[in-house]
C-alpha positions as CSV (number, residue, x, y, z in Angstrom):
1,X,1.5,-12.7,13.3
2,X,3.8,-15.2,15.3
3,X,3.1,-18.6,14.0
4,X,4.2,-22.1,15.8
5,X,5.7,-24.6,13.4
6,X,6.2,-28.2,13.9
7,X,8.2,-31.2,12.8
8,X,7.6,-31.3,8.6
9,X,6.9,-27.5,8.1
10,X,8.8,-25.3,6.1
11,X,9.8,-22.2,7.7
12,X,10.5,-19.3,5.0
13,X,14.0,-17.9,4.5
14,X,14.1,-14.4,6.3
15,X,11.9,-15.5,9.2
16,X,13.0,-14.7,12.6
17,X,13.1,-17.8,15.3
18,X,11.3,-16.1,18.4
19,X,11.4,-19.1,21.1
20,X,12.4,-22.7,20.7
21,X,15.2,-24.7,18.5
22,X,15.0,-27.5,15.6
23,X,17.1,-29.0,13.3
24,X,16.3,-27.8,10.0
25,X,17.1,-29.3,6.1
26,X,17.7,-26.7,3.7
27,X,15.0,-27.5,0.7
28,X,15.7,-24.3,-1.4
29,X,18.5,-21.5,-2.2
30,X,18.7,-18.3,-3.7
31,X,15.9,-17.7,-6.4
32,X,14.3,-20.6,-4.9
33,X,13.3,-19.6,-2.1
34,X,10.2,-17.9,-1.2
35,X,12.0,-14.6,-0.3
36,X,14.3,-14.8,-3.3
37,X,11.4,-15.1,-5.6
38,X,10.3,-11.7,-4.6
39,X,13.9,-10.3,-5.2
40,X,13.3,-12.4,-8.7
41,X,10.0,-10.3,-9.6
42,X,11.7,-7.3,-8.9
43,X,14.3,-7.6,-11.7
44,X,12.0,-9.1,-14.1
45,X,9.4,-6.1,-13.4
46,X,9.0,-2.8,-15.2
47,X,8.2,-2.0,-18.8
48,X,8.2,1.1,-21.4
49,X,6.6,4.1,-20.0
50,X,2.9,5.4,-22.0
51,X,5.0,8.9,-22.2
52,X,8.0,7.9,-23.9
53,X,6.1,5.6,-26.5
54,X,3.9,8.7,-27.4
55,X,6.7,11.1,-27.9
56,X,8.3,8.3,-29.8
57,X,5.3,8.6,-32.1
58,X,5.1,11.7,-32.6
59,X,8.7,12.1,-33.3
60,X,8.5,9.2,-36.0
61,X,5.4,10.9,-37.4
62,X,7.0,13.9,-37.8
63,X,10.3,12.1,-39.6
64,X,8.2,10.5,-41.8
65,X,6.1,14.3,-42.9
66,X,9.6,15.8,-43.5
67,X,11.2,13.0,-44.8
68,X,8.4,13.4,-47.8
69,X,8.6,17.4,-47.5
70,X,12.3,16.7,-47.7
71,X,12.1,15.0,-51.1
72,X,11.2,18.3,-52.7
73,X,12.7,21.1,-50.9
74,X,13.0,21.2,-46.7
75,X,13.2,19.6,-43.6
76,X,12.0,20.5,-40.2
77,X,12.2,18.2,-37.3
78,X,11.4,19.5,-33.3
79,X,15.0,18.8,-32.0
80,X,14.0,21.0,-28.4
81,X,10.7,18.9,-28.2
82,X,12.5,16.6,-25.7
83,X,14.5,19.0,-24.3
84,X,11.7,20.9,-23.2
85,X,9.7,18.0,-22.1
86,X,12.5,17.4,-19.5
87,X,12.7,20.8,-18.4
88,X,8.8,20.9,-17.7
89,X,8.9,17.4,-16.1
90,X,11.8,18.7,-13.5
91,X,10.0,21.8,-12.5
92,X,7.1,19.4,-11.8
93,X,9.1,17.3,-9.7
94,X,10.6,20.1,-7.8
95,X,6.5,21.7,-7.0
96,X,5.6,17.6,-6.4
97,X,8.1,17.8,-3.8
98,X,6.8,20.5,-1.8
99,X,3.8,19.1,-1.5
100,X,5.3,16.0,0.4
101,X,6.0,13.8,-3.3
102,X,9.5,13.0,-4.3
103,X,9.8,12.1,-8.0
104,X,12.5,9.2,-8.4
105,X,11.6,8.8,-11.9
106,X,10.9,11.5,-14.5
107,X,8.6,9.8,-16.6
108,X,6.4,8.6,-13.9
109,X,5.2,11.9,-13.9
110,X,3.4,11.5,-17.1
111,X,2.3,7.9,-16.1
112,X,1.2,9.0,-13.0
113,X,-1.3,12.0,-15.0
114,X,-2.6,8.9,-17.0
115,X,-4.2,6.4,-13.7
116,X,-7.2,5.5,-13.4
117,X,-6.7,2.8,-11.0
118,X,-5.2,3.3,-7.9
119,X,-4.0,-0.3,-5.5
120,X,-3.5,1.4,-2.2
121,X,-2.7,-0.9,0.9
122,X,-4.6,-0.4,4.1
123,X,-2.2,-0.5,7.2
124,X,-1.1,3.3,7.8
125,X,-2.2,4.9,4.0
126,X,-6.3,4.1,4.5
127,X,-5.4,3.3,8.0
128,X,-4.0,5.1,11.0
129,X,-1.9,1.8,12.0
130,X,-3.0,2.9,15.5
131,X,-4.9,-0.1,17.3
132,X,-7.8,1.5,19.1
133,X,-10.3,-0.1,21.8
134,X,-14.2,-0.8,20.4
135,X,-17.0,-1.9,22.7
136,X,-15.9,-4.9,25.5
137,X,-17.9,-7.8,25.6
138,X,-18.5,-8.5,29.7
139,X,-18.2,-12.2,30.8
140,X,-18.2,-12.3,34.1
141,X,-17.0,-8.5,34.7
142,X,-19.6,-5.8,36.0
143,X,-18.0,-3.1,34.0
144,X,-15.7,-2.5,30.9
145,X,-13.6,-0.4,32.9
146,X,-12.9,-3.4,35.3
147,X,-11.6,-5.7,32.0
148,X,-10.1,-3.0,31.1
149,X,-7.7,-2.8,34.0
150,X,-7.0,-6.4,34.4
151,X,-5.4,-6.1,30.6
152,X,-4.1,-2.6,31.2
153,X,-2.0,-4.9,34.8
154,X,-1.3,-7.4,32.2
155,X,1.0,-5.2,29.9
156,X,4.2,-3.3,30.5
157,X,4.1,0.3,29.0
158,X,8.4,0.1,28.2
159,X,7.7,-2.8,25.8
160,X,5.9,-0.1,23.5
161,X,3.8,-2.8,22.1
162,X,1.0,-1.0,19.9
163,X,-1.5,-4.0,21.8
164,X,-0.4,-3.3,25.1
165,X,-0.5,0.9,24.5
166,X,-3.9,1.0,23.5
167,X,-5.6,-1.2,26.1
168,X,-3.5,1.1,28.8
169,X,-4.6,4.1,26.3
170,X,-8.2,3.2,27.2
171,X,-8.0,3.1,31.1
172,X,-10.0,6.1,31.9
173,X,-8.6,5.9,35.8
174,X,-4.3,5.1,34.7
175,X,-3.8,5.9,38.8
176,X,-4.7,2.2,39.5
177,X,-2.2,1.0,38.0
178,X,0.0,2.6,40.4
179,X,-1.6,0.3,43.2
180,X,0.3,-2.8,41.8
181,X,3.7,-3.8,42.2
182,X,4.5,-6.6,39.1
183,X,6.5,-9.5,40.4
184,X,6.4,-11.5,36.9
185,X,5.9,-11.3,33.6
186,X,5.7,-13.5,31.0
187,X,5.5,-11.6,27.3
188,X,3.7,-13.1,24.2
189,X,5.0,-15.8,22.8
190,X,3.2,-18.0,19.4
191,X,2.8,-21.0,21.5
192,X,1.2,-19.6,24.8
193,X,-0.8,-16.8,22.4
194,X,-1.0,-14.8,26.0
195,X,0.7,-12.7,27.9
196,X,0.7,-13.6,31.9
197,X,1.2,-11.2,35.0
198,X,2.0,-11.8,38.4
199,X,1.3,-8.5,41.0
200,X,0.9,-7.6,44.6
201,X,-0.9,-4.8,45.9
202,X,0.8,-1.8,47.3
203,X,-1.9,-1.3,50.3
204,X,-3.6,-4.8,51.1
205,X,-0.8,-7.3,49.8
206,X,-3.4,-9.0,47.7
207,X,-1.6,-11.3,45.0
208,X,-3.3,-11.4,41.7
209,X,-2.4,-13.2,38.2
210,X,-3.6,-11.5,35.5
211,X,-3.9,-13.0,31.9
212,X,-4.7,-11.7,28.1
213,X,-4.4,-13.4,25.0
214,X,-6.3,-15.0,21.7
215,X,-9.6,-15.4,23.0
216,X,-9.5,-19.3,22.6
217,X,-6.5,-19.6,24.9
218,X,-8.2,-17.3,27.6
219,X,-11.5,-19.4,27.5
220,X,-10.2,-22.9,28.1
221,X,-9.0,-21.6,31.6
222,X,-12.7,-21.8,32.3
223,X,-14.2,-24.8,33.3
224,X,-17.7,-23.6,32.5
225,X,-19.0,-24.7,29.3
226,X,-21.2,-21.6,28.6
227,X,-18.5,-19.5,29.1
228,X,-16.2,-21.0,26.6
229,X,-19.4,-21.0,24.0
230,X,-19.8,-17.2,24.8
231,X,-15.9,-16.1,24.3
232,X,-15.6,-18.2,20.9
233,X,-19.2,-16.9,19.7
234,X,-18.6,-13.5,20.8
235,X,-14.8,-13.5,19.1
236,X,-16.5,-15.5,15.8
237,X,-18.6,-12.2,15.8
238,X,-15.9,-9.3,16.0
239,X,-14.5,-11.6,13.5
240,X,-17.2,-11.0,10.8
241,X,-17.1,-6.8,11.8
242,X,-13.7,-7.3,11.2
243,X,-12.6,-6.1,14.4
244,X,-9.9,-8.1,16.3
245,X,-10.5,-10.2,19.4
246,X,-8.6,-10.1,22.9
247,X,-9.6,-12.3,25.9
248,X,-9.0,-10.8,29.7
249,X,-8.6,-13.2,32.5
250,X,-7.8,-13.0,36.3
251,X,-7.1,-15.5,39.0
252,X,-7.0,-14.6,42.8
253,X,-5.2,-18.3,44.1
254,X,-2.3,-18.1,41.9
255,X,-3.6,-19.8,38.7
256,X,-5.6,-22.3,40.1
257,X,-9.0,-20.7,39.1
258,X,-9.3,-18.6,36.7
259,X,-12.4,-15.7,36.4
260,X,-13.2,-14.8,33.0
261,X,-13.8,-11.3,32.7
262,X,-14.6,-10.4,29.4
263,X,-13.2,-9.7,25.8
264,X,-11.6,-7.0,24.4
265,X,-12.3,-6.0,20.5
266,X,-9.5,-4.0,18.5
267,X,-9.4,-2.0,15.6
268,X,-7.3,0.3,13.0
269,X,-9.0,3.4,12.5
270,X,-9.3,5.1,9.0
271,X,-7.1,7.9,8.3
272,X,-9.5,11.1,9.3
273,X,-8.6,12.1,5.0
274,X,-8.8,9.1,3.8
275,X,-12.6,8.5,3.0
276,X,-12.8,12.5,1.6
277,X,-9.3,11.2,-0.5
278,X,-11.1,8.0,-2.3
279,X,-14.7,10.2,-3.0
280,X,-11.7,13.0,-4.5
281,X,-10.7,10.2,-6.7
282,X,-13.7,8.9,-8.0
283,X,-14.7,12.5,-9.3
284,X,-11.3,12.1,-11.4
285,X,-12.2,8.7,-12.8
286,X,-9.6,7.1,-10.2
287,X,-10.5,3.6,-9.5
288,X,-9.3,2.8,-5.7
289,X,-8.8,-0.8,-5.1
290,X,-7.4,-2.3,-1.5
291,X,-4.3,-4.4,-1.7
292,X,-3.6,-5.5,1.9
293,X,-2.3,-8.7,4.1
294,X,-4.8,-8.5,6.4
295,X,-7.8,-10.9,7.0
296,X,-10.7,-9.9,4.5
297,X,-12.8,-9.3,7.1
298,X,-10.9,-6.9,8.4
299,X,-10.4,-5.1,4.7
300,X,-14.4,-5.3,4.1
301,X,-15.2,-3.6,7.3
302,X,-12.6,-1.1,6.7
303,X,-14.1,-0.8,3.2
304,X,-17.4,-0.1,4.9
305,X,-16.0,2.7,6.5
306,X,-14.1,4.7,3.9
307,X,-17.6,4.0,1.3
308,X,-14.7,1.3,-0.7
309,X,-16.6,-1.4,-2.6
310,X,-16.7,-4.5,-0.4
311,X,-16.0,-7.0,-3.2
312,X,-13.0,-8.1,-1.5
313,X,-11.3,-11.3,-2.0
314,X,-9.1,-13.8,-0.8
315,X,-6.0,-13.9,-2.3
316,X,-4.9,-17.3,-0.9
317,X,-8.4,-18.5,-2.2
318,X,-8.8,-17.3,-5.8
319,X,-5.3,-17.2,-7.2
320,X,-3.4,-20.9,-7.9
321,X,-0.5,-22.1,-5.4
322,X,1.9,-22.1,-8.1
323,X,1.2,-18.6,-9.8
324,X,3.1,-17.5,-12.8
325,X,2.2,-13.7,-13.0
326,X,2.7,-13.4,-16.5
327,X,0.2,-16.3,-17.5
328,X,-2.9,-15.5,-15.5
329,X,-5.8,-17.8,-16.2
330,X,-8.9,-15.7,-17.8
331,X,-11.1,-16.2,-15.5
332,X,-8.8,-14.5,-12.6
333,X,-8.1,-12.1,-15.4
334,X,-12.1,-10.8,-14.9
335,X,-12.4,-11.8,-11.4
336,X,-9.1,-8.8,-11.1
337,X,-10.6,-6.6,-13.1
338,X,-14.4,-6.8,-11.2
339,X,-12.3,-6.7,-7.7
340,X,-13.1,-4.0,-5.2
341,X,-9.9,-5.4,-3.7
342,X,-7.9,-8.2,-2.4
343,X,-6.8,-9.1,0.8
344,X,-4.6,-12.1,2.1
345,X,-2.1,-11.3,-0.5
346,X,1.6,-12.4,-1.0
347,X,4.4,-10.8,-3.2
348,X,3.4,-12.5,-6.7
349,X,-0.5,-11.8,-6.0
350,X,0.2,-8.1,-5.8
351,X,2.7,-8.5,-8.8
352,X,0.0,-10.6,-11.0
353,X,-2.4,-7.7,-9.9
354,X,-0.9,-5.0,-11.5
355,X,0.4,-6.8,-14.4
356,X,-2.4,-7.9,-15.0
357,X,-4.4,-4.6,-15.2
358,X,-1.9,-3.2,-17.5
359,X,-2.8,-6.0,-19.8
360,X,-6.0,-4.9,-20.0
361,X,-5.0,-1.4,-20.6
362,X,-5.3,0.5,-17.7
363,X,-2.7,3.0,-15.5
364,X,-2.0,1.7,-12.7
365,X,-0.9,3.3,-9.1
366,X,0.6,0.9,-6.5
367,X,1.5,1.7,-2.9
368,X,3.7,-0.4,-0.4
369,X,6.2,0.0,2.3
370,X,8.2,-3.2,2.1
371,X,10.6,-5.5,0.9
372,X,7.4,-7.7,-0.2
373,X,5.8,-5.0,-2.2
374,X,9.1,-4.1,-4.3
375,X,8.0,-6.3,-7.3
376,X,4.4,-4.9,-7.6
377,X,6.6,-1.3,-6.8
378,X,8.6,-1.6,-9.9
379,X,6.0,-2.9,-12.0
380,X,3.7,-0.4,-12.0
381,X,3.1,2.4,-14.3
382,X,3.2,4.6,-11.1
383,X,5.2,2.7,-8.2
384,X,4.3,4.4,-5.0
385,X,6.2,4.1,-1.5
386,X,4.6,5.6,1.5
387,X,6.1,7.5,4.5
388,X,8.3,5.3,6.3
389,X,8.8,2.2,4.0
390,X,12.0,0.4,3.6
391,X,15.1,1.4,1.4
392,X,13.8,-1.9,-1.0
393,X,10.4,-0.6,-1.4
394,X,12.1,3.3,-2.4
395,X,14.7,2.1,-5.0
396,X,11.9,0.2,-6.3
397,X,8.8,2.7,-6.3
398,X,8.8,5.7,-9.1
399,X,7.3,8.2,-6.5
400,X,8.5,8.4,-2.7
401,X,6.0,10.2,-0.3
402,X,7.1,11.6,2.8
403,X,4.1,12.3,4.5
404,X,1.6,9.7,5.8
405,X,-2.0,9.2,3.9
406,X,-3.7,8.4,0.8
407,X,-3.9,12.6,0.4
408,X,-0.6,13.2,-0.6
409,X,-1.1,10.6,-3.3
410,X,-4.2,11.6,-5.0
411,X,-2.6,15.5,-4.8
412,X,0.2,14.2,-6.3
413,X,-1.9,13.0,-9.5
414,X,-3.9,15.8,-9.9
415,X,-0.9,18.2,-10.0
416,X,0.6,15.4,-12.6
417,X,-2.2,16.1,-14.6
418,X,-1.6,20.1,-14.7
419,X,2.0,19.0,-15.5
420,X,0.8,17.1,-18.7
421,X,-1.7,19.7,-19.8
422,X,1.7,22.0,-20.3
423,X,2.9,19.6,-22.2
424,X,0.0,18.0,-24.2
425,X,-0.4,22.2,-25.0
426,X,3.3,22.6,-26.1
427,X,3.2,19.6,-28.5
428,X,-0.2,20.7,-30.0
429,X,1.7,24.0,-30.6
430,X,4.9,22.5,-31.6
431,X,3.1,20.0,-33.9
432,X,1.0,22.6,-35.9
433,X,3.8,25.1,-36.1
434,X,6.5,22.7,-37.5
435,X,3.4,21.2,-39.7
436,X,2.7,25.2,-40.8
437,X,6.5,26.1,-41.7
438,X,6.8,22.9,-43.6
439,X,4.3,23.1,-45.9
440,X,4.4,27.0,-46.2
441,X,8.1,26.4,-47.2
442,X,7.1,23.9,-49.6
443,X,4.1,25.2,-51.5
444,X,5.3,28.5,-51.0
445,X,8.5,27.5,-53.0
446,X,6.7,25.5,-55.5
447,X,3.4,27.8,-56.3
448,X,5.6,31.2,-56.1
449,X,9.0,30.4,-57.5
450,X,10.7,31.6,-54.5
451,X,14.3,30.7,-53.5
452,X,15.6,28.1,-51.5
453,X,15.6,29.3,-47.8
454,X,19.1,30.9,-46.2
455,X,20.8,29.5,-43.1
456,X,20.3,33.0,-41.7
457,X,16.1,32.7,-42.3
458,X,16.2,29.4,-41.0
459,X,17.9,30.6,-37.8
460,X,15.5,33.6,-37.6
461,X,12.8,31.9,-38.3
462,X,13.3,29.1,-35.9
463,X,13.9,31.9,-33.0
464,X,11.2,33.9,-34.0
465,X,8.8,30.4,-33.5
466,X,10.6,28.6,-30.3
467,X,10.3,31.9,-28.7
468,X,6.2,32.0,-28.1
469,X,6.6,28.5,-26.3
């Protein structure tokens, strides 16, 4: 959201200057800065992958068999065992990417089999990122419809503004607005936090101003003190539902008196998959937690919805101004790994987040779309970028989804995991065959006197056992 700075405030490298001018004192550059320490996180992110340190065990465990077998007669190390690991892993990626998953990473494919926790953000994965009219609370209006239509006159439909197309969306009667001819209009702006309208009637030449904005703004054009109370009580309730508040305003003298007509609530609907997606993921022993910038009111009630646990905190709250993500205090260590979720968060929160799950052993999924979730993106066992996120979040993230939802995710894991059952079964079989030859060989050679083995019944034999898997 727009915010209004003043004289002694730092503004944030990156940000965009929407109305007004100041002379500004550079305080920080480069890695300094608060956008260069997200670009910072990203290059210090990433780690060793859970499948490559298992196949590096089982490789040194075999060595370390036929280095001993080797003492007395033979040697017999799984030279195709990585070959054919790749080979499964690409066929995986190329059926993951038919289903809407494209594999960036070969590895992750493995990690991604292994989560159990799964940091999904809210705005379009959980969420439709389609604003959407709730009940209107009346004021001094008769009927929603007629607050409606005051805040439908108060928007322009060619600004596409997601605000603006869902209060016209809910206008049951959209002729009316055909009645009105706009003279003026003044968009948004952080300072005003409204949006003003001047129009004349098409049939009677009656002039009306028509206002919406933050509901604190809209009620101080009321003189009557119970009608301020009732805006600011009714907004500090939508608040706590987590719904979002608009106030709707007209005046009939040119904006000398103003008529408060009522206020508007707003909300992001869940995805229609999304709650049948996080019950899906439970059954697997997926943990889902919410990762998301929005106000945690907003995240509980969304939680609510979807049957999330509402143990949502405040990132700005519980995590220390000067975070270092890779020395998290113990007791935020817990408090992270009780979390139903977080909201309020910045770049280094969701960062800490994951890292700090790792520590403690678990496989973590991350989702994000933008240049602010790149660090968390790289970090994670299973980086995730959803439909439509920027070309930082991508080159970050391990798996890039183009379809929109929490769905494609979770199918994503579940075919990762048939991917890894191929290969957990090939390395059972490859394990216990090279195992069998080696010690047949041996013992066989020792106990029976038989002669050393030819490079011809190496070769056949190695055919003859490659060609089952």
């Amino acid at each position: 959201m727009p915010v209004t700075k003043k004289v002694g405030d730092e503004a944030y490298s990156g940000s965009i200057v929407k109305k007004g001018e100041m002379t500004g004192v550079v305080i920080a550059t480069g890695s300094n800065t608060f956008f260069g320490k997200t670009a910072k996180l990203v290059a210090s992110a990433g780690g060793k992958s859970p499948a490559q340190e298992a196949m590096f065990k089982i490789g040194n465990f075999l060595i370390i068999v036929a280095v001993v077998l080797a003492v007395i007669m033979v040697a017999s190390i799984p030279v195709a065992m990585p070959t054919v690991f790749s080979i499964t892993l690409a066929l995986g990626a190329l059926n993951l990417s038919k289903k809407k998953a494209i594999v960036s990473r070969l590895a992750s494919i493995e990690e991604m089999a292994g989560v159990d926790i799964l940091c999904s953000d809210k705005t379009g994965t959980l969420t439709k990122n389609q604003l959407t009219l709730g009940d209107t609370t009346l004021i001094n209006a008769k009927d929603a419809q007629d607050v409606i239509k005051i805040g439908a006159l108060a928007s322009r439909k060619e600004d596409n503004d997601p605000i603006d197309n869902a209060v016209i969306k809910a206008l049951k009667d959209q002729s009316v607005l055909a009645d009105w001819t706009m003279e003026k209009f003044i968009p948004f702006d952080p300072v005003s936090k409204r949006i003003e309208a001047h129009l004349i009637n098409n049939n009677t030449k009656e002039e009306l101003w028509a206002i919406k904005g933050a509901p604190q703004v809209v009620a101080k054009l009321s003189s009557d003190p119970d009608v301020q109370k009732k805006v600011l009580d009714t907004t500090d309730a939508l608040a706590k539902r987590g719904y979002r508040a608009l106030g709707v305003a007209e005046s009939k003298d040119q904006g000398k008196t103003w008529t408060i007509l009522g206020v508007l609530s707003m909300f992001d609907p869940p995805r229609d998959d999304s709650k049948k997606t996080i019950d899906d993921c439970k059954r697997e022993g997926i943990s889902v937690k919410m990762i998301t910038g929005d106000d945690t009111a907003i995240a509980i009630e969304t939680a609510k919805k979807l049957g999330m646990g509402t143990n949502i905190y405040n990132a700005t709250k519980v995590f220390p101004k000067n975070l270092d993500p890779d020395h998290v205090p113990a007791d935020l260590e817990k408090l992270i790994a009780q979390a139903d979720g977080f909201a309020r968060v910045f770049p280094e929160h969701k960062y800490a987040i994951v890292k700090t799950l790792q520590k403690q052993g678990h496989i973590v999924a991350m989702t994000g779309d933008g240049v602010n979730d790149a660090p968390a993106l790289k970090q994670a066992d299973c980086g995730t970028a959803v439909a439509g996120a920027t070309d930082a979040a991508r080159s970050a993230a391990a798996l890039i989804l183009t379809s929109p939802g929490l769905s494609v995710i979770q199918t994503a894991i579940t075919e990762a995991r048939k991917i890894f059952a191929r290969i957990t079964s090939y390395t059972i079989y490859r394990v216990a065959l090279t195992m069998n030859i080696m010690f047949l060989v041996v013992l066989s050679s020792i106990l029976l006197n038989f002669q050393p083995l030819t490079a011809i019944m190496i070769v056949v034999m190695s055919l003859l056992d490659d060609f089952q898997s």
